[in-house]
N, C-alpha and C positions, 0 to 999 in steps of 0.2 A: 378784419376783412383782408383777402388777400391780394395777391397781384394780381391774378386774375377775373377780377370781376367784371371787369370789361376789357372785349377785346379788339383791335381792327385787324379784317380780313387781311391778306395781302393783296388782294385787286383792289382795295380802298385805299390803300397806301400807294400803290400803283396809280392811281388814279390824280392822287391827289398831289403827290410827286408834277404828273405829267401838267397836273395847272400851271404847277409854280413854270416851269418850264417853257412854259408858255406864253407866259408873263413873266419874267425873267428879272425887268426892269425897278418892279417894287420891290426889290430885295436888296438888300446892302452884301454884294460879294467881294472877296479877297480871291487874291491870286497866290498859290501855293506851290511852291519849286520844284516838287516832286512832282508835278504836272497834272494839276486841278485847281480846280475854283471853288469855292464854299458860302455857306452863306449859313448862321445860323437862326436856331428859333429861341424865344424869352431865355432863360438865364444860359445859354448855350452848352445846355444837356443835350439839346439835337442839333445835329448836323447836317447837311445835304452836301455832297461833292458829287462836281460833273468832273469826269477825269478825260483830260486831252493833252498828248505831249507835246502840242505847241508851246506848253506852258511849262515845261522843264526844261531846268536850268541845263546847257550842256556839262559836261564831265559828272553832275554832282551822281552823287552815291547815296541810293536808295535804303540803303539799309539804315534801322534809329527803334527806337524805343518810344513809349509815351510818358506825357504826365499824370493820364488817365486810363481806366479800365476803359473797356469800349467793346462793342456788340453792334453790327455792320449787317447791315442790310443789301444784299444786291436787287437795285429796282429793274435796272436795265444791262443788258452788256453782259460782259465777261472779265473779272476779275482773278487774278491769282495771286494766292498768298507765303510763303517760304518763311519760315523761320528757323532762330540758328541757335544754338545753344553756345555758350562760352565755355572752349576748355581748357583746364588748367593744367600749366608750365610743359606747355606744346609752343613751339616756335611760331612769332605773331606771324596774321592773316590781314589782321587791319589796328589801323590806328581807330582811338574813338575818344571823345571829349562828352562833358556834359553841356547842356548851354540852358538859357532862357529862352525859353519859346514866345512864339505870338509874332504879331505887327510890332508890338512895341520892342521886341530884342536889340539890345545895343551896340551885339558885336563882341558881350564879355563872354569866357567863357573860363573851363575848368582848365589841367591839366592836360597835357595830352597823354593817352596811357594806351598800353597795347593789349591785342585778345587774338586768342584764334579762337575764328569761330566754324562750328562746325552745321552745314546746311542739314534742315531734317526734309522728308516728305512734301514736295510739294503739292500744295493744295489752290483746286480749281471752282469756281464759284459760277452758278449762274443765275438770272431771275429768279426768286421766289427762295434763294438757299439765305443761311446767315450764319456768322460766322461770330467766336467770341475769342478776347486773349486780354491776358494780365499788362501791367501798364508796363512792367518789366522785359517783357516779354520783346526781344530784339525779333526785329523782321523786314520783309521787306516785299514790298508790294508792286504788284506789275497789273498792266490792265488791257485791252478794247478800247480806241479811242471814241470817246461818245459814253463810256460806262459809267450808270449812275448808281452813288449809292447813299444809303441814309444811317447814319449813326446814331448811337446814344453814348454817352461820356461820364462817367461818372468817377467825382475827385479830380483834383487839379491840382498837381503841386507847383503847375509853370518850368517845371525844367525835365527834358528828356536826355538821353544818351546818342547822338552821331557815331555812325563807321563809315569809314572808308577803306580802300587798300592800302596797307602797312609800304611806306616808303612815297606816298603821293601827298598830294597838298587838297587839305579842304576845302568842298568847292563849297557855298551857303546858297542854303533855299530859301532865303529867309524871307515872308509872305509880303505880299505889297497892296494894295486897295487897287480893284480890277477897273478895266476903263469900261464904259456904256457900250463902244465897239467888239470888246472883248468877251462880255458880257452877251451880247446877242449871237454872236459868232459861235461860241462854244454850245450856248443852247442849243440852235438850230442845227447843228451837226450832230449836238445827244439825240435830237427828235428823228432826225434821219437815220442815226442807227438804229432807234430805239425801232421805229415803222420797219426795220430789215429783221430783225429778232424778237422773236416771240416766247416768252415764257412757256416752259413747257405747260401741258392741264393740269389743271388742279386736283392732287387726285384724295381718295377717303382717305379721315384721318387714322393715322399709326399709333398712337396714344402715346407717343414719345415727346417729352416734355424735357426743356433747360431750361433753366431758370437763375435767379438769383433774391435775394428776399429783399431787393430794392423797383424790381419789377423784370420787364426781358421778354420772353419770346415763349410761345410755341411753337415747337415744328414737328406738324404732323404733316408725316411723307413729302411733299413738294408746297404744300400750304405753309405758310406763314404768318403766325398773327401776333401782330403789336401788343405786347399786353400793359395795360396803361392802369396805376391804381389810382383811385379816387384824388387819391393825397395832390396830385400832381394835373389836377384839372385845370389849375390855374396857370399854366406853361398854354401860348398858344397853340403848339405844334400838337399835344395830343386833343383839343376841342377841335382844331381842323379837321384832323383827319378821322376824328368821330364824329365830325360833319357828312364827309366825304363816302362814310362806311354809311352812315344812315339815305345820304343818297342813292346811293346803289343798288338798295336795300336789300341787302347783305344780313345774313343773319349773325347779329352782334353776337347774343348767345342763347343757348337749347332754352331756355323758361322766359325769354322775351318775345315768341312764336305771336303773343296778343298785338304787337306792335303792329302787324301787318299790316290792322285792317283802321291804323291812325293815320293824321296828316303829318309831313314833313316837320311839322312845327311843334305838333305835339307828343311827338314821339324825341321831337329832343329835352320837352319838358316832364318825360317822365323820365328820358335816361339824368337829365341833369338836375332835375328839380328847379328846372327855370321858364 
């Protein structure tokens, strides 16, 4: 069976984003120095980030790497992406260390070693686009405050690579558990962006397909749809929001057309067998 045998529309994803949102409270978020807040879903393959720069550190330096592969959803907002390439024995641009990631980092970290790096094409994101990059991959992200967006993560090795500017002192982003004020606050500012900006329409599909063979994305023309395999039903994050997609009732896929004419309840028992 493949990645795609089921999939969520992007306005179910949309939708189901804006719950959580809404309700803010039942979720356990971190506050992240790059200036957002997170919250994840069962073994924290997804992500959710509301990005607001109240919540970055000053001086710190956006630019770093990950410990994972990762594929980004823009739900709301506007997002931009820049990455940089490292080139070799050019006069450094920035300093950069390795460290331990997460809430639990202690403060150890590598060497400090030098790069120059060189910026490629920047790249601009909005509702309904997504976006993918290796866990190697140095970059550095800028946003729309109020911009939400939703990832997938896959591999962890726990330690990423930091830049800064060559000759300055590292500032750390290093995450902290967000407070209940901070928590509602950022919300209700993503909800009021989010009611300012509207995803453009939905338009027919282009047959343009990315993927990866652990699961991923469709993206046909301005559509985007979550593709969720079997294997992985047991994560809450994709049962929600193939909750959310059978709400709307959103055509999951072309040979499920009989669903129509079921109830709520049993059109989840023949998508789930439950």
């Amino acid at each position: 069976m493949n990645s795609f045998d089921s999939v969520i529309p992007f306005p179910a994803l949309q939708a189901a984003v804006r719950a959580i949102l809404e309700k803010p409270a039942g979720y356990e978020w971190t506050v992240q120095g790059f200036g957002f807040i997170r919250t994840y879903f069962g073994s924290k393959r997804w992500r959710l980030n509301v990005w607001d720069s109240t919540f970055k550190v000053p001086n710190v330096s956006l630019i770093h790497d990950h410990p994972w592969h990762l594929t980004s959803w823009v739900i709301s907002g506007e997002l931009t992406n820049k990455r940089y390439l490292l080139g070799d024995g050019l006069a450094p641009t920035h300093s950069y260390m390795t460290i331990h990631t997460g809430v639990e980092f202690d403060g150890s970290h590598g060497e400090y070693l030098k790069a120059h790096l060189i910026s490629k094409p920047l790249e601009v994101y909005h509702p309904g686009d997504t976006y993918s990059q290796t866990a190697d991959e140095v970059h550095e992200t800028s946003y729309l405050d109020g911009t939400v967006t939703f990832n997938e993560r896959l591999g962890d090795t726990e330690h990423a690579r930091v830049f800064w500017p060559y000759g300055e002192e590292w500032v750390d982003a290093k995450p902290r558990a967000a407070r209940l004020s901070e928590i509602a606050s950022i919300a209700e500012r993503a909800i009021e962006q989010w009611n300012q900006m509207s995803a453009e329409p939905v338009k027919e599909p282009v047959a343009k397909k990315s993927s990866d063979s652990s699961g991923g994305i469709w993206l046909t023309g301005h559509k985007t749809q979550l593709g969720l395999q079997w294997a992985i039903f047991h994560d809450p994050i994709p049962k929600f929001l193939a909750g959310a997609a059978l709400k709307e009732r959103l055509d999951i896929r072309p040979d499920w057309g009989l669903l129509t004419t079921l109830s709520l309840a049993e059109k989840v028992k023949v998508v789930f067998g439950k």
